[in-house]
Structure formats: C-alpha cells, structure tokens
MDAnalysis code that builds the backbone (N, CA, C; Angstrom):
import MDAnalysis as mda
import numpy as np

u = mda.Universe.empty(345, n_residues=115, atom_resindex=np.repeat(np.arange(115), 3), trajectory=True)
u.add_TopologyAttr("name", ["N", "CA", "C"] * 115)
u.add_TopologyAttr("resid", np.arange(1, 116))
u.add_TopologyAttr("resname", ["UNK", "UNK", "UNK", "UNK", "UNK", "UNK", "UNK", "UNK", "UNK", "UNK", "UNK", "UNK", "UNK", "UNK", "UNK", "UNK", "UNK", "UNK", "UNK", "UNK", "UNK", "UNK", "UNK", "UNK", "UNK", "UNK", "UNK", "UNK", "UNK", "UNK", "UNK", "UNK", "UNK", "UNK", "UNK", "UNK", "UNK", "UNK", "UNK", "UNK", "UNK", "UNK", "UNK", "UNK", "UNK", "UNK", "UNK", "UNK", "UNK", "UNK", "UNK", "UNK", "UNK", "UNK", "UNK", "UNK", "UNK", "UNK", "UNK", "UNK", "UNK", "UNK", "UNK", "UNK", "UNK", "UNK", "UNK", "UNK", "UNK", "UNK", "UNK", "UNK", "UNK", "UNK", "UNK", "UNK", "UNK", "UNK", "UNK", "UNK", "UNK", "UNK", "UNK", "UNK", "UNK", "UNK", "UNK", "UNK", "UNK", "UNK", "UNK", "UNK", "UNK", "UNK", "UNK", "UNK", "UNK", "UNK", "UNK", "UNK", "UNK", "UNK", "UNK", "UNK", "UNK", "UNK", "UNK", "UNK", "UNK", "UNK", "UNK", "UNK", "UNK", "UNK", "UNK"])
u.atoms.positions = np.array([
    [0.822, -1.193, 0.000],
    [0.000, 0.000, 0.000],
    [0.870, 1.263, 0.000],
    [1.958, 1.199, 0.776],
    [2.703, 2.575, 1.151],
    [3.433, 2.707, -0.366],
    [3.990, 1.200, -0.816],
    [4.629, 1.553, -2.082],
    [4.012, 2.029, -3.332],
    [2.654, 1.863, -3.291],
    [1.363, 2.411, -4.141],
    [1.473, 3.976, -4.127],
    [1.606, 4.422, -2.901],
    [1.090, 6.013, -2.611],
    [2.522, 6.459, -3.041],
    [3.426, 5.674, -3.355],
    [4.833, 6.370, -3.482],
    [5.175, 6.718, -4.869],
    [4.553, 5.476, -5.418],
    [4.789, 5.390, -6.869],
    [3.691, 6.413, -7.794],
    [2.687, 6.884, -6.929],
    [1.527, 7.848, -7.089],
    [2.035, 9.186, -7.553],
    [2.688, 9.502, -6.104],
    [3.273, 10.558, -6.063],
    [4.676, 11.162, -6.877],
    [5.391, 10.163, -7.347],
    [6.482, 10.371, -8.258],
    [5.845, 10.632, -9.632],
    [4.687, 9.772, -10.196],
    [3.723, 9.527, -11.088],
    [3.622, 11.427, -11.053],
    [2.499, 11.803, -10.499],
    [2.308, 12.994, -10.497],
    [2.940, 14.145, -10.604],
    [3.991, 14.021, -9.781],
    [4.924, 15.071, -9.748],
    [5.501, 14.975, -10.964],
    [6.155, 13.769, -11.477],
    [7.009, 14.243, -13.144],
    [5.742, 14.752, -13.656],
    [4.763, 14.184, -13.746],
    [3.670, 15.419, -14.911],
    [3.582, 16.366, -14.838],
    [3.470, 16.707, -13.718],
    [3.690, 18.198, -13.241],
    [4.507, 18.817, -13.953],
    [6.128, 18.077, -13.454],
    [7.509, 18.597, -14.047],
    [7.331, 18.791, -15.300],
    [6.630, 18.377, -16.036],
    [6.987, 18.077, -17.348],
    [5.939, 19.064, -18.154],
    [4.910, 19.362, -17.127],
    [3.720, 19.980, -18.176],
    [3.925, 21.863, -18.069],
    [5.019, 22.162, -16.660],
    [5.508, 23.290, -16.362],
    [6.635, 23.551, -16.625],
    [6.737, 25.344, -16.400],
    [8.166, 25.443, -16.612],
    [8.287, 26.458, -15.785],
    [9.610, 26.811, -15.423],
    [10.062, 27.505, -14.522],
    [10.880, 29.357, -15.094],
    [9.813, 29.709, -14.815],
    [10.534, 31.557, -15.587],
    [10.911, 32.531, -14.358],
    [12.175, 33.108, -14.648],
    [12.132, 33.965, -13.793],
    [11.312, 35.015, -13.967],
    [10.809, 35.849, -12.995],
    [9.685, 37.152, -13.243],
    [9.814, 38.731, -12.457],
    [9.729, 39.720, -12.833],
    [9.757, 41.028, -12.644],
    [11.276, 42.038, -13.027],
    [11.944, 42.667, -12.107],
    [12.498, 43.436, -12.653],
    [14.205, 42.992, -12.086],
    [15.405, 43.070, -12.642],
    [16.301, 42.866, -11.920],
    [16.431, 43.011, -10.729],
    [16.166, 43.986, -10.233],
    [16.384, 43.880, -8.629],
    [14.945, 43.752, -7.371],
    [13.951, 43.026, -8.505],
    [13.016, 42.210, -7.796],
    [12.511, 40.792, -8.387],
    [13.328, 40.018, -8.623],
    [13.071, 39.237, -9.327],
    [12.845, 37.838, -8.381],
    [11.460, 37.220, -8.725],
    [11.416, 35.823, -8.337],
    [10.800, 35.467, -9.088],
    [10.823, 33.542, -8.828],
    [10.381, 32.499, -9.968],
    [9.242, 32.243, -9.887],
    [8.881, 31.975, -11.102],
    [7.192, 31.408, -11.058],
    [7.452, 30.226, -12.182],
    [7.071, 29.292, -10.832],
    [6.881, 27.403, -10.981],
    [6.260, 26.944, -11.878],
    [5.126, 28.040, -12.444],
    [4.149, 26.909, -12.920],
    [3.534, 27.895, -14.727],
    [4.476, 28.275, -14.942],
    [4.356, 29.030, -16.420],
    [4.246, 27.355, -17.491],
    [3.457, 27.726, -18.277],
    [2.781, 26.789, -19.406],
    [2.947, 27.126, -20.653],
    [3.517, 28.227, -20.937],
    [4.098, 28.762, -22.233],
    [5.467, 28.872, -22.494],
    [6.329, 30.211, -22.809],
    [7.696, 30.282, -23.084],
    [8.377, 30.998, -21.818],
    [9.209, 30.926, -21.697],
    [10.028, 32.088, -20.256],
    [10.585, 33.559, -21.409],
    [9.778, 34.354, -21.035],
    [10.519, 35.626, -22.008],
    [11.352, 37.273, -20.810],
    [11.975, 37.276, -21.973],
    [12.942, 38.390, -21.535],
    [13.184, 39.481, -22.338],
    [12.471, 41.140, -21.882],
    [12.368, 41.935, -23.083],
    [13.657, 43.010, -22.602],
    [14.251, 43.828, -23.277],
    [14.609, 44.716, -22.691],
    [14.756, 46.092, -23.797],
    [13.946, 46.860, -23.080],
    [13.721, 48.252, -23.538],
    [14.895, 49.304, -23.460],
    [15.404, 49.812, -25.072],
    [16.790, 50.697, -24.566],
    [16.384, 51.826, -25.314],
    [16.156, 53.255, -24.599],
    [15.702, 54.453, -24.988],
    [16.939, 55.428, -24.859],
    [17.876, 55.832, -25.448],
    [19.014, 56.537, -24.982],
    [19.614, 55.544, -24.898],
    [20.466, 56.093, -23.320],
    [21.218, 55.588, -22.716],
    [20.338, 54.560, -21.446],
    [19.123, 54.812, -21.478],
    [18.451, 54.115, -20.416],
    [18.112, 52.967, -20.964],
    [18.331, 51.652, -19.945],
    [17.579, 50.235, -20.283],
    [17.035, 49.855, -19.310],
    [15.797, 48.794, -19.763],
    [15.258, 48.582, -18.570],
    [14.367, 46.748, -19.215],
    [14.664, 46.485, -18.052],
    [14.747, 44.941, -18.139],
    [13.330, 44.382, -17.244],
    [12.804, 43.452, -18.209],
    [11.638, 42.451, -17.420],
    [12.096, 41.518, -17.570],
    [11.469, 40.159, -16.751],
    [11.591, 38.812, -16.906],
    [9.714, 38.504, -16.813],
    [9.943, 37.059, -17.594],
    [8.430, 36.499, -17.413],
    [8.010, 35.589, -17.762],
    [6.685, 35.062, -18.067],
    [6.468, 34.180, -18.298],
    [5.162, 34.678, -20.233],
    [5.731, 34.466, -21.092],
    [5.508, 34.701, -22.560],
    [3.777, 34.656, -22.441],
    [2.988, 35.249, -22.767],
    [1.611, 34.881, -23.310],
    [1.313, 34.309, -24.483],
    [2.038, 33.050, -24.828],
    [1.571, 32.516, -25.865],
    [3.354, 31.363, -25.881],
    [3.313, 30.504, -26.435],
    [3.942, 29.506, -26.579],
    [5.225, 29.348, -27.909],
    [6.190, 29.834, -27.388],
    [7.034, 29.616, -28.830],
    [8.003, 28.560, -28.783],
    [7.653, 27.653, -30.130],
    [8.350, 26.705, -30.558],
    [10.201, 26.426, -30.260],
    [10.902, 27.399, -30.713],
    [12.048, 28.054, -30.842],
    [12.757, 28.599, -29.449],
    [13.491, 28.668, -29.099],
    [14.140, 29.327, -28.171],
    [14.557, 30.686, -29.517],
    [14.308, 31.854, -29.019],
    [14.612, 33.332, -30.199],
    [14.730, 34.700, -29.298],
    [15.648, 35.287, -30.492],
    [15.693, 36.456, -29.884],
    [15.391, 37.894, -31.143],
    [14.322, 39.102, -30.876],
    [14.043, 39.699, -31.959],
    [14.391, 41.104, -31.685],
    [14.630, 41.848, -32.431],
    [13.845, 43.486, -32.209],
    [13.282, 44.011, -32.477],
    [12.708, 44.817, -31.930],
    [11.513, 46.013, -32.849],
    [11.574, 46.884, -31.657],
    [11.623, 47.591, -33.256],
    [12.099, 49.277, -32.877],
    [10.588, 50.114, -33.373],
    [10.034, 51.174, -31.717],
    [8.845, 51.540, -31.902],
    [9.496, 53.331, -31.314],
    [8.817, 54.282, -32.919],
    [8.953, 55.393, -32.661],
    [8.026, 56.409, -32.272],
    [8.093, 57.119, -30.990],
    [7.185, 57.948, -30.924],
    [6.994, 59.230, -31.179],
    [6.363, 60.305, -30.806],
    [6.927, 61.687, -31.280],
    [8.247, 62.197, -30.281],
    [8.237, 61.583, -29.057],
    [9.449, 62.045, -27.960],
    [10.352, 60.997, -28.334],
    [10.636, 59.887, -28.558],
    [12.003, 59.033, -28.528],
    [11.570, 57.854, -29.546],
    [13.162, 57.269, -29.545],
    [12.882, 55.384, -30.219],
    [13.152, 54.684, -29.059],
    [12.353, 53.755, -28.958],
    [12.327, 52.750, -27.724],
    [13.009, 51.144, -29.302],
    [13.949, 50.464, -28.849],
    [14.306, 49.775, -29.559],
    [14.099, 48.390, -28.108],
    [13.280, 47.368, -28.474],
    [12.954, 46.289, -27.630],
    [13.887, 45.273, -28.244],
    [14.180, 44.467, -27.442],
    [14.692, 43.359, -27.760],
    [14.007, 42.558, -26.743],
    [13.084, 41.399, -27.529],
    [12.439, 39.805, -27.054],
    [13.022, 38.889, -27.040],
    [13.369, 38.541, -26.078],
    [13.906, 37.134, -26.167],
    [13.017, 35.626, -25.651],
    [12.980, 34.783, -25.999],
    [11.790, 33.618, -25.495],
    [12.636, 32.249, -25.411],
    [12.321, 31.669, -24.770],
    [12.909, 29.859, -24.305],
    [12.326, 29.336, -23.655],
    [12.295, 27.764, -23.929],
    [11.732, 26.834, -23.165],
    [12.587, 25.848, -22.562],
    [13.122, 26.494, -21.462],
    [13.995, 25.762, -20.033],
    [13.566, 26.002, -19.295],
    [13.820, 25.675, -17.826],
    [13.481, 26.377, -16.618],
    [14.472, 27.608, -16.839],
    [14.069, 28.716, -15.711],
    [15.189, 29.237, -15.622],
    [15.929, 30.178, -16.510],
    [15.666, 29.861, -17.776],
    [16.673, 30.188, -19.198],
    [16.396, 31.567, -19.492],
    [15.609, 32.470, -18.615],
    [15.311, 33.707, -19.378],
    [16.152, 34.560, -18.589],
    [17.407, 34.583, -18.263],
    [18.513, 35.048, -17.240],
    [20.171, 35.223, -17.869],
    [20.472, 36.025, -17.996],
    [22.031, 36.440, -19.022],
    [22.890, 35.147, -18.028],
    [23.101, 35.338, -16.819],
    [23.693, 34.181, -16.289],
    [23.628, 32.758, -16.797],
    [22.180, 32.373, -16.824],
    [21.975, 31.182, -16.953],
    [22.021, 30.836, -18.643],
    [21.994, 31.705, -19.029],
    [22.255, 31.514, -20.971],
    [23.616, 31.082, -20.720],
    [24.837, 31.976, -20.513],
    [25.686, 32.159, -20.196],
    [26.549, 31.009, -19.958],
    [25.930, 30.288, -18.607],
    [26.607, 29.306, -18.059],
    [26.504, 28.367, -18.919],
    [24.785, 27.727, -19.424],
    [24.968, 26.986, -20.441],
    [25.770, 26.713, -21.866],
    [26.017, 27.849, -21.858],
    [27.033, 28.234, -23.190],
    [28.407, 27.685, -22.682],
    [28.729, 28.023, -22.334],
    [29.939, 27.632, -21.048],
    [30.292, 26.343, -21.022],
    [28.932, 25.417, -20.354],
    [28.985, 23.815, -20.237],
    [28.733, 23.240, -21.784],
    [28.350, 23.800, -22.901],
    [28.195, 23.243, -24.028],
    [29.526, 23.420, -24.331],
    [30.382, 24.256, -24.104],
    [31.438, 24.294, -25.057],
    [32.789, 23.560, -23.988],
    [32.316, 23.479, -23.098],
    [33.581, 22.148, -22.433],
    [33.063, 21.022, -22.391],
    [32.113, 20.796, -22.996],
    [31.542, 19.517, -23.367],
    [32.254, 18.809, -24.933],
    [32.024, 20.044, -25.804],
    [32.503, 19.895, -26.836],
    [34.113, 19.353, -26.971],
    [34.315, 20.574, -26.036],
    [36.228, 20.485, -25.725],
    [36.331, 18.884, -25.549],
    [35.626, 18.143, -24.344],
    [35.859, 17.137, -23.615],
    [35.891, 16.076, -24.413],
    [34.735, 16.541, -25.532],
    [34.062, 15.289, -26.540],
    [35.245, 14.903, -28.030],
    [35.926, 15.724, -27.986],
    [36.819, 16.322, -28.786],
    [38.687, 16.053, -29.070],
    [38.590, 15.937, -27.119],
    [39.863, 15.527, -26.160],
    [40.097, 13.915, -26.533],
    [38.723, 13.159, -25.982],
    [38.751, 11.926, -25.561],
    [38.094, 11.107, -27.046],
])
C-alpha cells in the first residue's frame, strides 16, 4: 500500500515537471520564480538613450524556438528599440543562466573532442 502512494506521487509530480516550466519574473532587482508558467520564459529589454530597462516572465503565448528579436517603436518624444527574447527551459530567461549553459556546451565539446 505505502509503495502504491509512493509510486503515485512520483507519477504525479514528473507530470507536473513536465507539463511546467520555470521563468524567472519582474524586474532585476526584484526578481522571483514562477513554478508553474505553461508557455515560453521571455525576456524583453527596452533601450531608450542611454536608459535600459529589463523584465523577466512568463511569454503569453507559446514559442516553438528558443529566439531572440527586435523592434524598434517610434514615438513623437524618442525610439524605444525592444529586444524579445523567449525559451523553453526552466530558468533560461537570465544572461547568467544563458551564459553558463554556453559555457557547459562548449567544455563539453572540448571534452568530446579531447577523448
């Protein structure tokens, strides 16, 4: 019986794991995760001048692709030039965590390469 409720609960939880994803959310220096995003993890950042300004989130709508775009929107006071970025990892919508992965792909390569 106990091994029933165990095997239940592992059961469930990977679906879980598997049907969510993990985005970071709000602004650099308030940023926490949200567990249970069902679409893409996106990352925009708005550069007007010299000013930028950065969100994290969770995408309203689902993209295939891990991508990154721009569009540039002019008003009568300034150009706001956006850059979107979208992925489906946990986590992945973070310069660090791009970063690091880039990092472990390419001493992987090294390693794969070595041996």
């Amino acid at each position: 019986m106990m091994k029933s409720a165990i095997v239940a609960v592992l059961i469930f939880s990977s679906i879980y794991l598997v049907n969510s994803l993990q985005c970071y959310e709000g602004a650099p220096d308030n940023t926490k995760v949200n567990p249970n995003c069902q679409t893409s993890c996106e990352k925009n950042i708005d550069k007007t001048g010299d000013e930028e300004v950065v969100m994290y989130g969770c995408s309203e709508v689902k993209h295939d692709e891990d991508e990154c775009k721009d569009i540039e929107e002019t008003t009568n006071v300034n150009t706001v030039v956006r850059t979107e970025c979208f992925c489906n990892s946990d986590l992945c919508n973070s310069t660090a965590t791009i970063s690091s992965s880039i990092f472990l792909l390419s001493v992987a390569l090294l390693m794969k390469m070595a041996f």
